[in-house]
N, C-alpha and C positions, 0 to 999 in steps of 0.2 A: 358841435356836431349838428348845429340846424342849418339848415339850406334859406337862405335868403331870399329875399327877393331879387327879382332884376332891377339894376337901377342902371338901362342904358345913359340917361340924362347928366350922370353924376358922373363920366370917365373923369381920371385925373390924367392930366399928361404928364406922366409923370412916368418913367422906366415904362414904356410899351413902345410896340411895334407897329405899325402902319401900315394897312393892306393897299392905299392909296398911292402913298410914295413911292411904291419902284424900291429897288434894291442898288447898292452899289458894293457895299460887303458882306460875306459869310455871316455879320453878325445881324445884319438887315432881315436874313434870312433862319434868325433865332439858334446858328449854329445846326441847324437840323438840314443843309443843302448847300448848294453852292449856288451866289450869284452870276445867273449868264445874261448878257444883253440888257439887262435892267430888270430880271426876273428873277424869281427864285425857282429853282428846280432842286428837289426836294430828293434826300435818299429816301429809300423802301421803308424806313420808318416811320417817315413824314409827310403829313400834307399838307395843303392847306396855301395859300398865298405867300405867307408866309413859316410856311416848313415851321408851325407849330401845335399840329394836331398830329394824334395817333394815328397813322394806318391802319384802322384795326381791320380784322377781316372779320366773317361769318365762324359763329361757336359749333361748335357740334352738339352740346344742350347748353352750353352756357355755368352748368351747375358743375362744380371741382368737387366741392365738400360739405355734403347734405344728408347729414345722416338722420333718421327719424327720431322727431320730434327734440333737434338740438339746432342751437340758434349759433353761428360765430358770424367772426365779425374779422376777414380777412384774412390772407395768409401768405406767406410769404415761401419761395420755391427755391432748391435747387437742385441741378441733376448728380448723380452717380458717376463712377467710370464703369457702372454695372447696368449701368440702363435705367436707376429706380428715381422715379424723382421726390425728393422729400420735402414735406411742407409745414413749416412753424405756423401756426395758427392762433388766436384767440377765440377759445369756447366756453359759451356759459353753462357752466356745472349745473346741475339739478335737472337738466332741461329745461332751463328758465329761456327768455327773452333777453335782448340786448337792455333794455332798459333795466335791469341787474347786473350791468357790466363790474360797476364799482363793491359789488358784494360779492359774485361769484363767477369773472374772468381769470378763466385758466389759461397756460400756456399748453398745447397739446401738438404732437407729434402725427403726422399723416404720411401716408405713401400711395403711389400712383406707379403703372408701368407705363402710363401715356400721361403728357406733361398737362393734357388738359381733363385728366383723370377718366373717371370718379377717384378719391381719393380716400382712402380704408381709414378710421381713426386707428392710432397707435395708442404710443405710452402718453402719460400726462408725467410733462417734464417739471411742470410748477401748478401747484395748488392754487385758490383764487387768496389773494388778491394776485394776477399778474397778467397784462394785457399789453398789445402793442408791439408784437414780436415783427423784428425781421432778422431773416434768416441771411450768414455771408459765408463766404467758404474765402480762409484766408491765404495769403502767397505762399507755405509749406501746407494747404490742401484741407486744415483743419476748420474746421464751423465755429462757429461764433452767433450767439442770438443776441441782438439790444433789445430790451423792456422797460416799461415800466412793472412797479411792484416786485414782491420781493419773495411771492407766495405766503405771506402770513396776511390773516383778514386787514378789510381796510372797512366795510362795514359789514354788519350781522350778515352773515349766509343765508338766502332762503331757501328753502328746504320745502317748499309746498307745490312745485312746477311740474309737471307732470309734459307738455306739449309743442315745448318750445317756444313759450309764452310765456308772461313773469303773472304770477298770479300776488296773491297776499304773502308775509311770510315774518317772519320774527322781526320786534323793533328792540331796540339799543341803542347805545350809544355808539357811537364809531369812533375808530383810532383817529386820535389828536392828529390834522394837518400840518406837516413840518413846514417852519417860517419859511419866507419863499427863499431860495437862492438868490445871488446877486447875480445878476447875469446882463449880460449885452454891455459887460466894460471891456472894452477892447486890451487885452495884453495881460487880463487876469487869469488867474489861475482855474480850472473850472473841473467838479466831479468827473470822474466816467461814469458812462449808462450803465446802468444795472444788466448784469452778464451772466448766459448759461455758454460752456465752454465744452465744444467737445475735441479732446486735443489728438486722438488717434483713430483711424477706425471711422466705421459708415454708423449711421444712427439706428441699422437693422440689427446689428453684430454683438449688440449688449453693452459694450463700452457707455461708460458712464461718465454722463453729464454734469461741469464743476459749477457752480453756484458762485459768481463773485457780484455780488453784493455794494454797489455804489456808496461812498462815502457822502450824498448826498443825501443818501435815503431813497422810500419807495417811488417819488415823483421824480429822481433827477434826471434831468433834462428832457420835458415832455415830449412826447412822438420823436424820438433819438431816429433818424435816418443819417445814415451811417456808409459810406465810401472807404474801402479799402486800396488801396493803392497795389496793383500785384509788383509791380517792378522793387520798391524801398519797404513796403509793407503800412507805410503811411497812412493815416488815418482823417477822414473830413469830415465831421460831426454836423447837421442841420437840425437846432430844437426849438423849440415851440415857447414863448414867453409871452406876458402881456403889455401891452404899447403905454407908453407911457402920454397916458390921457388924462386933461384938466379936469377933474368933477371925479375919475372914476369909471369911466366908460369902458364898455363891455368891448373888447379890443383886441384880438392873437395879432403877433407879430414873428418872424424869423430869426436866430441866432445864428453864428457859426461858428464853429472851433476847430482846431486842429490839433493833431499828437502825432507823435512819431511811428506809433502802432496802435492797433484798437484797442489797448489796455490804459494806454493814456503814457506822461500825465496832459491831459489837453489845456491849452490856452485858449479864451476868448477872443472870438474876433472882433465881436461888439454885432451889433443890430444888424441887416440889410434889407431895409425898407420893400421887403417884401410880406404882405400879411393873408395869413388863415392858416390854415391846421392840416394833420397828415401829410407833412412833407416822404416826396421820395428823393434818394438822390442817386445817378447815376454817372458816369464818364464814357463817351467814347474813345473806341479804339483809334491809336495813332494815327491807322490811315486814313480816318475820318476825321479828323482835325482835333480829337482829345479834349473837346470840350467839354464841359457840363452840363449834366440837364435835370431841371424837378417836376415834378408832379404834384401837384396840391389843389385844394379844396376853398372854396367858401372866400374869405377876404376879410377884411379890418374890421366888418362887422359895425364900425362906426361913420360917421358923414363926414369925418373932419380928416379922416384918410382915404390913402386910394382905394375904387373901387374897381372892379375888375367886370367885365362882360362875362354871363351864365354863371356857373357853380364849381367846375372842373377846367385848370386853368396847368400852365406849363412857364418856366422861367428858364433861363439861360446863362449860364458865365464862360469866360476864357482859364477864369484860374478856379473856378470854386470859391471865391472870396466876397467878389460884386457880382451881383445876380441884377437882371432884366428879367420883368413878365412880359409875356407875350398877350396883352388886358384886352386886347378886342377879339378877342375869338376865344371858343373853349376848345380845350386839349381832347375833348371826347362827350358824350351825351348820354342819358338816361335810357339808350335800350341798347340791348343785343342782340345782333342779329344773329338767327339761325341760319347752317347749312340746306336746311327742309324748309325753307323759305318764311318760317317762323320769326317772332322776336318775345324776347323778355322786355318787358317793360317794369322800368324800375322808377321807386321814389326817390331813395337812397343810393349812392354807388361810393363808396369814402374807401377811405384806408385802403391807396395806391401802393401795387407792389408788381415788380417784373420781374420776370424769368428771360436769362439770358445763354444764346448760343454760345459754348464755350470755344469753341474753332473763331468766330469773328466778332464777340462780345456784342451783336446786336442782339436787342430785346427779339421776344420771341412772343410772347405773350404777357399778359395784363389781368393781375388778379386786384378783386375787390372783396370788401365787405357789400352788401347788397341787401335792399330790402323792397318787393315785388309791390307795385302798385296795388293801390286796394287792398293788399295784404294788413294782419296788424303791425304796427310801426315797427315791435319790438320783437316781431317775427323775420328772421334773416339769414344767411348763410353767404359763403364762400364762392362767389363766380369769377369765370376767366374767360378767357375771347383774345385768340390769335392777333398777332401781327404781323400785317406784311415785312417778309425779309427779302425777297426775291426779284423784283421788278423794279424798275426804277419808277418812279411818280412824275 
């Protein structure tokens, strides 16, 4: 979760796109446009030379979910047939600071009657330990949250935060780390994420949320970003594991799997030499060429892999399977703009998540976990910022 530096020096050629070369296919142009004349021209999502940055537009305050003196850490959206839009979130209990994610991240329930809020806290769906929720509504209409953690501690609770800030707070021992998974063999057999299920009913109406519980344990399948399929109900799994590096080196790299439904049982795809953390994953609609698309964070973290240009980065596949970064440009930047001609200026912007029009499955908006420049680190919440859906680029 640290922001790197820039190392322009150090691209790898390696899976990126080239704003120099001219276009000759859809895929020149990151799947986010279509190649004309040697050009890319970009749908309303996308800009950029190469149709790999966000459209974003001007916030109206930028802030979704910021309730006093509570810190989260992202949130993931979806709308109603009632108009409501509801938001899975990760919030640190006690009113602590993110830097107490690992003791006291909850999973916590929000609503909004406008999609870029303010958004009211709800019910708390899981207890801490549990962090990293995204929210899916699956092809018979039902929700579906992937997590980690399982809501039982992972270390001591503190219990001393009073501001949204992690102060001092009880020491212990903390729950034994489960030995790691084996993951990135292609054709193996692999956990499902950690699941809250709500199988009927809106999340206002009382109906109650099932608990199914990963046979991996509280970690399985780190930052689980998760693609439903609405036509078969099919399922694309993106997780987070470490690269396998001589000496030990400090390393995230990308997995993939697949299952027939978001219950599993998933198969391993193996690796796809794409690296850093907070994957999102998404598909376009048919008429858009049905491609894939990610959002992610950061990079290999190491010099003996690829390095990626800025901090906030976007990749691209035909099937979900092989993924392309788009390594010379970032997918988005450290402020937000206001509609009052204002901006948020941030240190932090991680744990990408989109809100999409149900009529044409384009995104709509872009929610983060966030943390205001100059702010303390471990002081944060929940911001969003429009995307262009309407004009062509």
């Amino acid at each position: 979760m640290t922001r790197p530096a820039l190392r322009l020096a150090a691209l790898v050629a390696l899976a990126f796109t080239s704003a120099a070369a001219g276009c000759t296919t859809a895929a020149d142009c990151s799947f986010g446009g279509a190649c004309v004349d040697g050009a890319c021209a970009c749908r309303p999502t996308w800009t950029g030379v190469n149709c790999s940055q966000l459209a974003l537009l001007p916030a109206a305050t930028g802030v979704a979910f910021h309730p006093p003196n509570t810190s989260s850490w992202g949130g993931s959206v979806v709308a109603s047939a009632s108009g409501v839009y509801w938001m899975a979130l990760a919030e640190m209990l006690g009113h602590c600071g993110l830097s107490s994610w690992e003791s006291n991240s909850g999973i916590r329930l929000a609503s909004a009657a406008a999609a870029q809020g303010p958004y009211a806290p709800g019910p708390l769906l899981l207890p801490a330990f549990a962090h990293n929720p995204t929210l899916h509504r699956t092809r018979n209409g039902s929700l579906v949250i992937a997590h980690i953690g399982e809501g039982v501690p992972y270390k001591p609770f503190i219990d001393t935060c009073t501001n949204g800030t992690t102060g001092g707070g009880p020491t212990g021992a903390s729950a034994a780390a489960p030995p790691p998974l084996r993951l990135g063999v292609k054709g193996a057999p692999l956990p499902a994420p950690n699941f809250l299920f709500l199988e009927s009913g809106e999340p206002g109406d009382g109906s109650p949320w099932i608990a199914i519980n990963s046979s991996g344990g509280a970690w399985a399948e780190n930052n689980p970003a998760l693609y439903l399929a609405s036509d078969d109900g099919s399922a694309l799994l993106v997780y987070k594991t470490g690269c396998a590096c001589p000496g030990g080196c400090f390393c995230r790299e990308f997995g993939v799997a697949t299952a027939p439904s978001w219950q599993g049982p998933y198969t391993d795809g193996g690796l796809i030499n794409v690296f850093g953390e907070d994957a999102y994953i998404w598909r376009d609609a048919p008429s858009d060429g049905a491609a894939f698309h990610m959002l992610f964070q950061g990079g290999s973290y190491a010099p003996q892999y690829p390095q990626y240009v800025g901090h906030w980065h976007t990749a691209f596949s035909a099937d979900g399977l092989t993924w392309t970064v788009a390594a010379d440009s970032e997918a988005f930047n450290a402020t937000i703009s206001l509609v009052d001609g204002g901006a948020l200026s941030l240190e932090r912007r991680e744990r990408h998540q989109l809100l999409f029009d149900p009529a044409t499955g384009a995104p709509t908006a872009l929610f983060n976990g966030v943390n205001l420049a100059g702010a303390r680190n471990d002081s944060t919440f929940t911001a969003v910022q429009p995307i262009a859906t309407a004009a062509p680029r």
